[in-house]
Every structure is written in C-alpha cells, then in structure tokens.
N, C-alpha and C positions, 0 to 999 in steps of 0.2 A: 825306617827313619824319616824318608821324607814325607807323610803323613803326617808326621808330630809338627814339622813345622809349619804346618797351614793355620793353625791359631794363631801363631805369633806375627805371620804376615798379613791375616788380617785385624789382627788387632794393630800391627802400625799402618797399614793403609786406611782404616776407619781413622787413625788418628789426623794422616796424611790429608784425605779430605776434609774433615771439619775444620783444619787452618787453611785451607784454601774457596772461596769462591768459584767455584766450577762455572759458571755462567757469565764470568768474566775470563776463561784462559780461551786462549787463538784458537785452541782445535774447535770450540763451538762455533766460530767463524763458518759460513759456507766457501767455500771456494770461488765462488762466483761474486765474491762480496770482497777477497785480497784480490783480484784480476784489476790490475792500475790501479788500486787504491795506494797510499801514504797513510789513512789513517781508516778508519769504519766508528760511525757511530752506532754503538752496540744499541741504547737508547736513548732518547732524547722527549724529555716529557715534560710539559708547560702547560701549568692549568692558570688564566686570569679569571679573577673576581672583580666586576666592575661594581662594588656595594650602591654608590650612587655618584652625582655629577665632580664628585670632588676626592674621589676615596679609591681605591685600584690598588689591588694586590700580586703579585707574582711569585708564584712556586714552581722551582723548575730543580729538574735531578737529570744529568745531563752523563751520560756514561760513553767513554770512547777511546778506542786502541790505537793508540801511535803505532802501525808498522815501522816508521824508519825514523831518519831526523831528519827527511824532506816532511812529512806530515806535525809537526811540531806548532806548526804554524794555526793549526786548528786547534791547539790546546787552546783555548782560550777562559782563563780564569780569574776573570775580573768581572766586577758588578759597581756601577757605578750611583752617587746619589750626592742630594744637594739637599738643602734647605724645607725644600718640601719632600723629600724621596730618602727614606731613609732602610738599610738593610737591615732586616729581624736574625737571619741565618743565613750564614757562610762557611762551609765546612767541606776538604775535600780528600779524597782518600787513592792511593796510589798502588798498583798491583803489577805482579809482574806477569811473565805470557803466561802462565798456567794458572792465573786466579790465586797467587797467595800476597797476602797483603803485604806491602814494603812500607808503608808508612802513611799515617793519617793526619791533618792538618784541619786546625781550628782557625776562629777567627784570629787569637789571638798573632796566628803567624801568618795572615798575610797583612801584608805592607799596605798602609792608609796613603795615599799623596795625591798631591793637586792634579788636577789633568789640565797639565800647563801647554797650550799647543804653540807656543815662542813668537806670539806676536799676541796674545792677549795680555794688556796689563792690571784688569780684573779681569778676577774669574774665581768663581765659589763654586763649581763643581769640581767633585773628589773621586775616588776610588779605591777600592781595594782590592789587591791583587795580588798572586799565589806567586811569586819568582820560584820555579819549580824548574830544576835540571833532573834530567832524566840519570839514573847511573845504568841504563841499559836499554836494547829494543831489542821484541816491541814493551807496551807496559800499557795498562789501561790507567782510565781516572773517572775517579767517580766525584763528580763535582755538584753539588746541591746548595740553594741559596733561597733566599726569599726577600720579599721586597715590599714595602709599603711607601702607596705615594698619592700627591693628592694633586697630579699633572693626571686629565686623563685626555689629555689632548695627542699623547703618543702612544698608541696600540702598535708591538712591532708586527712586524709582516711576517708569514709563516713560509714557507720552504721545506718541502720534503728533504732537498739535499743541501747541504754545508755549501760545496763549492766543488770546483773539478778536483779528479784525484781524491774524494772522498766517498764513500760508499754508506749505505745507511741500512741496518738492521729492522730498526723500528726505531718511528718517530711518532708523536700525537702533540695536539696543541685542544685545549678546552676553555673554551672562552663561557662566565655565565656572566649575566647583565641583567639590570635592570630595563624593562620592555619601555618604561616613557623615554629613555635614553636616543634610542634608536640606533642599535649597532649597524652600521654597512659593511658589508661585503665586495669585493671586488677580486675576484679569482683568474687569471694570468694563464697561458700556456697550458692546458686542462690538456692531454690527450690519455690515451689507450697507454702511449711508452711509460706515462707514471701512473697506475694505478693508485687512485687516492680517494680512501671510503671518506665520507661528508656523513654528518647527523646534525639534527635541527629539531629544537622546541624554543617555545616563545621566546624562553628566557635564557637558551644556551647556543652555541654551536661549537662544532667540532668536529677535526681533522686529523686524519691517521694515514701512515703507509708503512710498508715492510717491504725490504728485500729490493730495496734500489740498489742497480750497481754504479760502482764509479764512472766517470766520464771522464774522459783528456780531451783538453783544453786543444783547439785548433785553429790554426791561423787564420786571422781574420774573421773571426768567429763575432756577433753581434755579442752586446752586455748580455753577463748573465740573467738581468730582469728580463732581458728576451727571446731567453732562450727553454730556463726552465719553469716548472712551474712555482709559481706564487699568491700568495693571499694576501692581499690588501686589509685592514680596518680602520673604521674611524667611527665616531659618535657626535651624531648630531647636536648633540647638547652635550660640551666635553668643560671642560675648566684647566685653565692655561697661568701656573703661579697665581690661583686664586681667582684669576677674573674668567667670569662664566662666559664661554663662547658657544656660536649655535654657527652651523655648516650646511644646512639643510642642503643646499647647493652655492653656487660662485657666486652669485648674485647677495646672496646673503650672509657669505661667509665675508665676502669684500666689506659690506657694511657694516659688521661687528668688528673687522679689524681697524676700517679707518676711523669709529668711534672709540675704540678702547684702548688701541695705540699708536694712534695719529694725531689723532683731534687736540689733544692738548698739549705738543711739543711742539708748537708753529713759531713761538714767539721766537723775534727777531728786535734786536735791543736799535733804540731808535738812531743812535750813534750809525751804526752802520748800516742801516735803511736811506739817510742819508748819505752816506758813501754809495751806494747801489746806484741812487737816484743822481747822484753828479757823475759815475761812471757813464751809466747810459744816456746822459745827456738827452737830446731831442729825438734817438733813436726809436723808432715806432713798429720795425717789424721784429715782430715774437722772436724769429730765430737769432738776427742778429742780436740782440738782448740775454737769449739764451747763450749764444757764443761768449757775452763780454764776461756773466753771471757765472760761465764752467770755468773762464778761465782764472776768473776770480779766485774762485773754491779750489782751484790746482795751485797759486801761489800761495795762499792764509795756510792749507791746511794737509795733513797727510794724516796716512793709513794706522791705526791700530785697532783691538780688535778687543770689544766689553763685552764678558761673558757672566754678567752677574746678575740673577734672579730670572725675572723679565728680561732684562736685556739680553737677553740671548736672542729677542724678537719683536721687542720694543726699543725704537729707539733713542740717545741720548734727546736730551730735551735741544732744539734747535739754537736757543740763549748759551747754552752751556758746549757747545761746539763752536761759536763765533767767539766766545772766552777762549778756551783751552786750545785751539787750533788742531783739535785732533778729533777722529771717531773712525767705528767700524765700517763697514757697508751701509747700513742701518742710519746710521748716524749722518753720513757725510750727504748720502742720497737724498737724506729728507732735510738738511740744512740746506740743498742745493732750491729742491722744492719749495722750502718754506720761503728764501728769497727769490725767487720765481714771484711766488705769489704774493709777496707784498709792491713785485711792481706791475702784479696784474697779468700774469704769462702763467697759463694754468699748463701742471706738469703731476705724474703720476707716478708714485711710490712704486715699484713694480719687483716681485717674488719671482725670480727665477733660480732650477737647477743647474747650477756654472759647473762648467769644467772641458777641457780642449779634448781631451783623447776622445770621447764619443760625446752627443748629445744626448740630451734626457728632458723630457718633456714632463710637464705640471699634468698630472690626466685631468683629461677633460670632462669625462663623467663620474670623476670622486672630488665632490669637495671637501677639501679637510687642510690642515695644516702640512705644508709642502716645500719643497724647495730649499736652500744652503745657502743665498746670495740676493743680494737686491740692487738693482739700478733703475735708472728716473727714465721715464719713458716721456719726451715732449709729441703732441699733438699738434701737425702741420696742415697748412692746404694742401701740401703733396705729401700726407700721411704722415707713419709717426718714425722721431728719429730716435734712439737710444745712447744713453749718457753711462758711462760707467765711470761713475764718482770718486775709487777709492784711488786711480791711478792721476797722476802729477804730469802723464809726457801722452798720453792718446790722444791723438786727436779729438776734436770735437765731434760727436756725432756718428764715430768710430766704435765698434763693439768688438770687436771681431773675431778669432773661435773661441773665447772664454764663454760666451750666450747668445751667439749667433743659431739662426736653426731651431728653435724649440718653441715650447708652448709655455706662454708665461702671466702671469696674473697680472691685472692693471689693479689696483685699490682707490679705487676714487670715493668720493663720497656719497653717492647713491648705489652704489655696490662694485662687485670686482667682477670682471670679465677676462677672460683666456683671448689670450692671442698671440699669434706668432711673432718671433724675431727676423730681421734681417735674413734670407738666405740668400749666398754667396753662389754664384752657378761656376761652372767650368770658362766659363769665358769672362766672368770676373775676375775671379783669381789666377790672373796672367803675371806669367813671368818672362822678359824678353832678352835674350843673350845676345851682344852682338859685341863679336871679336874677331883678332887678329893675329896670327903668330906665324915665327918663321922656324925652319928645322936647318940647324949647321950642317954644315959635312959629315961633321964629328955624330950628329946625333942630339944637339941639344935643342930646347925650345925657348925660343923669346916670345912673349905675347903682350898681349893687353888685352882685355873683358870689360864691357861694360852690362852689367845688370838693372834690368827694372823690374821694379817686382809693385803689383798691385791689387788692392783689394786683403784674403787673406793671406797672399803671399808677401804684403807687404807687413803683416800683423807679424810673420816671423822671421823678417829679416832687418826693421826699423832698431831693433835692440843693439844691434852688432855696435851703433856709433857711440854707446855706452859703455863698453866691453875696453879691456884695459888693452893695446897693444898685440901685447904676449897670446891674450886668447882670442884678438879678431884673426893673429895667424892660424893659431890654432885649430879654430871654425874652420879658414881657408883651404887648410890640409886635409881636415874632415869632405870639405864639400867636395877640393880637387883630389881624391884618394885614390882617381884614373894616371892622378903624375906623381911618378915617381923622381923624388928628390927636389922635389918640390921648393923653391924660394919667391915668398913674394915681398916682393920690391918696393913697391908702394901701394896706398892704400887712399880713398878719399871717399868722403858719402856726401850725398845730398840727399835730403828729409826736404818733404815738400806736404803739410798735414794737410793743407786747401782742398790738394788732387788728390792725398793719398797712393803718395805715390815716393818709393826709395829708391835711389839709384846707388850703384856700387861703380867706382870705376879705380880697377886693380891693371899694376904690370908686375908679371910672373915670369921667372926664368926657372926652366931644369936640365941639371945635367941628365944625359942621356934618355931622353924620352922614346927617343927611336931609338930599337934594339938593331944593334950591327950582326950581320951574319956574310962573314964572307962577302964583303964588301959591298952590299944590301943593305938598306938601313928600311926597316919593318914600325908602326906605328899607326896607332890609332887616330884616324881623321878627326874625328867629334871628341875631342880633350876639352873644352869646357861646359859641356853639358851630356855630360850622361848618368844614363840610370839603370844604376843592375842590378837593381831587387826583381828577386823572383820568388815567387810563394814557392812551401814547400807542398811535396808531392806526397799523397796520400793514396793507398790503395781504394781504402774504402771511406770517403768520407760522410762524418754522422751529420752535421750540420751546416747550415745556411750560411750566407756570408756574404761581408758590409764592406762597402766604402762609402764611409763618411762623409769624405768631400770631394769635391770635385776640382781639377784646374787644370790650365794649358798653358806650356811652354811652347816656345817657339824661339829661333835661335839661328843666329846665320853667322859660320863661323870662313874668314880668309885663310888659305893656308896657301905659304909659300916654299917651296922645295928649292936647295941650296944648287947651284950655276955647279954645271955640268953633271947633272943627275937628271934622270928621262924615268918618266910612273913604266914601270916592269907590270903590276896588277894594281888595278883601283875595285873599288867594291861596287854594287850596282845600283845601291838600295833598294828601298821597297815603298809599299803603301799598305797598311792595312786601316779596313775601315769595320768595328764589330760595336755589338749591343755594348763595351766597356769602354769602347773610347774608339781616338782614330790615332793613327802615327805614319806619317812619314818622313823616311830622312834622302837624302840625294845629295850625290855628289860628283858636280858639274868642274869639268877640267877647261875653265877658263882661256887660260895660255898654256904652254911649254910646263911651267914653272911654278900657276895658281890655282888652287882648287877652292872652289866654295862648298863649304858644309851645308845645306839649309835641313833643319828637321822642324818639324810640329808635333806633339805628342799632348792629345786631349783625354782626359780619365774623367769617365762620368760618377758620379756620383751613384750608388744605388744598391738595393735590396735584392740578394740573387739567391737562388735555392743552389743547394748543394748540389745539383744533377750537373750544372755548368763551371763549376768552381776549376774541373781540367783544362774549360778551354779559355777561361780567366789563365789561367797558369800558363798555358801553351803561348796568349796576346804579349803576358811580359817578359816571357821567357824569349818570344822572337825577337821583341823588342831590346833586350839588355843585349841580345846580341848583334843586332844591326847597331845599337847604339856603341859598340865595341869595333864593327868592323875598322881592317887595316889595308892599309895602302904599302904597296911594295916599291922604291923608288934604289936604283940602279945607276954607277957613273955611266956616262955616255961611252 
C-alpha cells in the first residue's frame, strides 16, 4: 500500500513548489548571513544609464528578509520624484519564510504624498510609498522600480552593506555612461574584510559582492561613511534642474556655481541700502559692519525652508527676502552677503555638511555637488569668521558644533576653494564649576553652584534661558541625577555673546543626600560635577573608535560637615595622566568641619584603533569612580 502513495505526494509537492519561490524561503539563507542580522538582503541590483548631460535612468530589483520587527526599518519602499524625475515602475511583491507569495502590490497601491519635512513652505518633491504591515516573521520583499530623470547631478553612492544588523547575499550596482561625460570614482574603506569584484570599460563600471555578514553596531564607533566600504560618483559635466554644470575640480565647480546661482540674486532694493548705510554710519572696520549687518538680518527675518525646483540649491532672489522677511539657509546667507557687499565688505556663500553628533567633511579630492547647509564665511586680517545666518539669538561670529571642525566650500567668484571651519580644542571648551554646600545632621544638602561654560560648552548650555521654568528644572535634575531628591531653589543666567561666555548661578537643596547608617552619615564629596559614563565592555572588539570633541572641566567644590561630626574615612584621590585626557580630583580637609573638592578632567579629542578602546574604558571607568568617591563623617 504505501508504494501507491508516492504518485500522489509527488504530485502535491510538484504542486507545493511551483506556488512557492524556493530562492526566496530562509532555509536558502547561510547561517552565517542570520548571525546578528534583523534582516539579509537576498539581492540588491542597480543598473544606471547615464544617456547624456541631462537624461539618467534607474532600474533597481531590491530583494530582502525581515528576520524580525527590529529589521523593518530596512524595508524601505519608497522612490521619490519631482518635476524633472519622474517614476516609470513601481511594483512590489511579499513572501512569506518558505518562498510562497502572500501578496503583490502595484503602483496603483502605494500612496503618492508630498515629502513635507515641517518647516518647508514650498516644496514640489513627492513620493511614493508602500505602507506595508507585515502579518508575520520573517517575510521577504521583492521591491522593483524604475526611474527617469533629467538631474544628473546626483549619482547615489554604492555600499556593499545596508547598515549594522543587516547582512547581504548578493549585491551589484552597473553604472554605463557616456565617456565625454567623465564619470568619477572615488572608492572608501576598500580592504580584504569586504571582498568587492570592480570591472571597467570606457563606457561602464561596476560593482559586486556576496556573502557579507552582519555587523553590530559599537560604542563609539566612527560614522558609518568610515567605517565601511563605499563608492563615491559624480560627473564632470552633470545638469542640475536643467542648468548645465561642470565639476572638473573645486576651482571650477565654485565658478559655475557662483555664475549660475549666485550671480543674479544680489539685488538689494534701494530703500534698504539706505537703511544699511545710515545703520553703519561712519563705521569703517569690516567686522564691525559685519556685526551691525548680522544683527540686522537676525531682527527683519527668520528661518523657513524652500524646497522648490532649484531652490533646493539656488537661492531665493536677495530682493525677495528683504520683502517677505523670511528664507531658508540659502536664502538668508546670501541676503546677508548681498548687503555685505553693497556696502563694500566682501563675504562668501559657503556649502557645508551641518550636523552636531559627528562632523563630516566636503572631500577634498571629489568635486561634485555636496554638502546639506550653507553659511557666510567673512574674510578678516586675523582670518576668516563664520556667520550662521538662519539662527535669531548666536552670537555673532559664533558657529559652534552644528559646522564647526569640517571641510567646507568657500564660492566666490573666480572659483570655490575647501577649507576648514573653526576647531574647538579641549581647552576651549571649558567648563568651570565653583560651589558650595553644607550637609545637616539629618543628612540633608543646602548649596549654591555657579557655572561657566565657554566656547562649545557654552553652544549647549546658552539655550537653558529659553526653556520654560518646568524644563530648566527639569534639565537640572537631568544634569544633578548624583542628588537624590533633588529641589532647586532658584535659578538665574547671564549670557554674555561679546566673550561667549554663559554663566548659571543655582541654589539647590536635598533631603537626604548623605545616607545615614547607624549614626554615620556616608556621601559623595563631588555632588556638583560628576561624570559616570562609562563605555561598554566588549570581549572582542571589531572597530575603531572616536571622540569627537574635545573639553575640560574644572571645578572646585566647599563642603562643610554639620558641628559635632569629626571625617571617620575621607577618599585620597588620584591623578591620572593617559593618551585620552588627564583627571585629577583631591580632597584637601581644610578645618575640623571644611573640605575642598578640586578636580580637572580634560578629554582629548581623537582617532584610536580598536587595540586601546579597553584602556579608554578602564581611564573612565576609574574616573566615574573617583568622581563618585564618599566621605564617611561620624558624631564626635
């Protein structure tokens, strides 16, 4: 009998397989491709056709396995397009872990809508996109589109891998071009760890890999641009919303920018050229001129953000911002410029990549279309200062970590040159604590703190006297999270933009700061500045590791001990002095009854291979905890 039924179960497992895609279920996964991954992309394949200076195509079939709903985040199934950039096909198809299809999706079902980023008030770029719940994991998706557009001033960058926590099968990218174009290359992080086959003929290039595994993500780990590998492109002769630009290099790319979308936004309406010119009165040095001209453009006008056509990189006409009292970066930077230079104070459009949590530099040897932000660069006798245009309360001539640190474009008008911003060293960015508090019988603390914070420490702490009430406490209990119970009492600031420089002066009470133990009262000396981050510990760490910036506190704190209590243990401090910084803290028993805190704790700045990242961990690790030591105090 059981004989008879081997026809019938291969007749339904023949049927079994033809409703399923075998090449899409998990079991064809290697194992070495789910190890820390969230999601694997099975493949991922992008062929561009660059026809000529104005024409560029995109076809791409992008297939990929959500293991979980931490990985979801890589589904990504939107294609965006505007005016010139318009989507031919959009189609994508959903499976579940064994390769059988759960359902397929056309244009007509993903959703069309503006990609409104909530401070632009034009904007004509759109999108479409798949809002796709999963009813299970894992599931794959097989996402396919195509694109036509006649910007070919954006070539994206290529990447073996997605991102940390994603693993890759197989990838490919094939670019072909026309050769008077002149495509560039610029290839990132190349090693042995990513095997990546490269081919080349006049009119093509292309890029392949397989069998990347995932990577987790590690503390303090540099941006991913620096970590893995990546492919730069651009073309020397690209077309940007129609107007023909050429990149050969900086020199040349700066001078097609300031003729194409500089040159003819300067005007400034004669009404308020006269106001310019009775502001500055008899005033003759540059900078002061420039002071009176920022502060101008900080009362007339504030921030929004024109995302239409060009404008996304041209910007408003300088007439038409002294009207409307508003514009983007773009806008505000070169309205700042334009009255600059009708009283004769030459100043420079400048293209930088903004953002605080790390810096990012313009590279220096790809010119091409770069950068997310703009602010005016003035040229002094004692070099040049930077204006950041779109803010109402910075000081003048203040930048500080939104573009500080990086490589950035100057645009003038006989071409653009790279050069660096402001950096901020460890002994700039000081912050100096000097306080005073006393400990009851009971255990409680009364103080007062004064802070100065300067440089970039003063870029994140000038905000607080903006902040309502309810959230400068709020902050306070954040910053003091070494006291428990925390109430502070009063609050006052002084802002000082000349020096650059914020003072904070707070009085704080809390119940029970000193812990009572059989009539002991135990507590921590250095209650108004401590620091107890410490990296996490890793057995085996894969990667290098950054700190960004650099700064030094320093802090000298009174502490007085309540009549009739005698120090039973006081702590010893220490000193340490290593390649990451220097810390000492000490604490010197005055009288009977007063201790003085003093610490210094300076963190360099800097680039360190992962061989020393343990003993980065051990410097703050000893540090959170001298910065924690406690004092034992005892009735007489």
């Amino acid at each position: 009998m059981k004989f008879k039924i081997f026809p019938y179960f291969f007749l339904f497992f023949s049927f079994f397989v033809s409703a399923q895609k075998l090449e899409y279920s998990i079991l064809t996964i290697p194992d070495s491709l789910k190890q820390n991954a969230n999601a694997v992309v099975r493949s991922n394949q992008l062929n561009i056709n660059i026809a000529s200076q104005k024409s560029m195509t995109f076809k791409s079939i992008k297939i990929i396995t959500v293991l979980n709903e931490l990985g979801l985040n890589s589904l990504d199934l939107m294609e965006y397009y505007d005016k010139n950039s318009r989507i031919t096909k959009i189609e994508a198809t959903a499976y579940d872990q064994f390769g059988k299809e759960l359902k397929s999706y056309k244009r007509k079902d993903f959703k069309d809508t503006s990609v409104a980023d909530g401070v632009s008030i034009f904007n004509d770029n759109r999108a479409l996109y798949l809002d796709y719940t999963p009813i299970t994991y894992p599931f794959t998706m097989v996402f396919e589109s195509e694109i036509e557009t006649a910007n070919t001033a954006f070539i994206p960058s290529w990447t073996p891998l997605d991102g940390y926590l994603i693993s890759t099968q197989n990838t490919s990218l094939v670019i072909t071009f026309k050769p008077e174009l002149h495509l560039k290359t610029k290839e990132v992080n190349f090693t042995n760890q990513y095997p990546i086959e490269k081919s080349e003929t006049p009119t093509s290039v292309s890029y392949s890999a397989k069998n990347l595994v995932a990577k987790k993500r590690e503390e303090l780990s540099p941006s991913y641009n620096e970590v893995f590998p990546v492919v730069y492109f651009a073309l020397e002769k690209f077309a940007l919303e129609n107007v023909e630009g050429i990149a050969v290099n900086w020199g040349e790319f700066g001078k097609w920018y300031y003729n194409s979308l500089l040159a003819d936004t300067e005007e400034i309406p004669e009404a308020t050229q006269l106001k310019i010119k009775e502001l500055i009165g008899n005033e003759k040095n540059p900078v002061e001129i420039a002071k009176l001209i920022y502060k101008f453009v900080q009362e007339k006008t504030r921030y929004v953000s024109v995302q239409v056509g060009i404008g996304g990189w041209k910007p408003m006409l300088a007439k038409d911002v002294d009207k409307l009292g508003y514009g983007d970066c773009k806008a505000l930077t070169n309205y700042t410029r334009s009255l600059l230079k009708s009283v004769g104070v030459p100043s420079y459009y400048t293209v930088v990549y903004a953002g605080s949590d790390q810096t990012r530099d313009l590279q220096e040897d790809f010119a091409s279309i770069q950068g997310n932000h703009v602010i005016l660069t003035l040229p002094t006798d004692k070099g040049l200062l930077w204006l950041e245009c779109t803010s109402q309360i910075l000081p003048f001539g203040f930048q500080g970590d939104f573009t500080d640190d990086r490589n950035v474009l100057l645009i003038k008008p006989e071409g653009g040159e790279i050069v660096k911003t402001k950096t901020f060293n460890e002994a700039d960015n000081l912050q100096i604590t000097k306080g005073s508090y006393q400990i009851s019988a009971e255990g409680n603390l009364s103080g007062k703190v004064k802070i100065i914070s300067k440089a970039l420490r003063y870029d994140s702490s000038y905000s607080k006297e903006r902040m309502s009430k309810e959230d400068q406490i709020k902050n306070y209990k954040e910053e003091f999270s070494n006291i428990n119970n925390l109430t502070v009492k009063k609050i006052s600031f002084s802002n000082n933009p000349e020096t650059i420089e914020f003072i904070e002066d707070l009085e704080l009470v809390a119940e029970g700061y000193a812990q009572n133990s059989g009539g002991k009262l135990l507590f921590a000396l250095n209650a108004f500045d401590q620091n107890s981050y410490v990296p996490k510990r890793y057995r085996t760490r894969e990667f290098p590791f950054q700190v960004d910036r650099g700064y030094t506190n320093e802090a000298e704190i009174e502490i007085t001990i309540p009549d009739g209590f005698v120090i039973e243990a006081k702590p010893d401090g220490i000193t340490l002095d290593t390649e990451f910084g220097y810390y000492k803290i000490e604490f010197i028993a005055e009288t009977a009854n007063k201790i003085i805190c003093k610490r210094k704790m300076v963190l360099k700045k800097g680039f360190y291979d992962k061989s020393k990242y343990e003993s980065y961990r051990k410097f703050r690790e000893t540090l959170a905890k001298n910065d924690n030591s406690k004092i034992v105090i005892t009735k007489a």
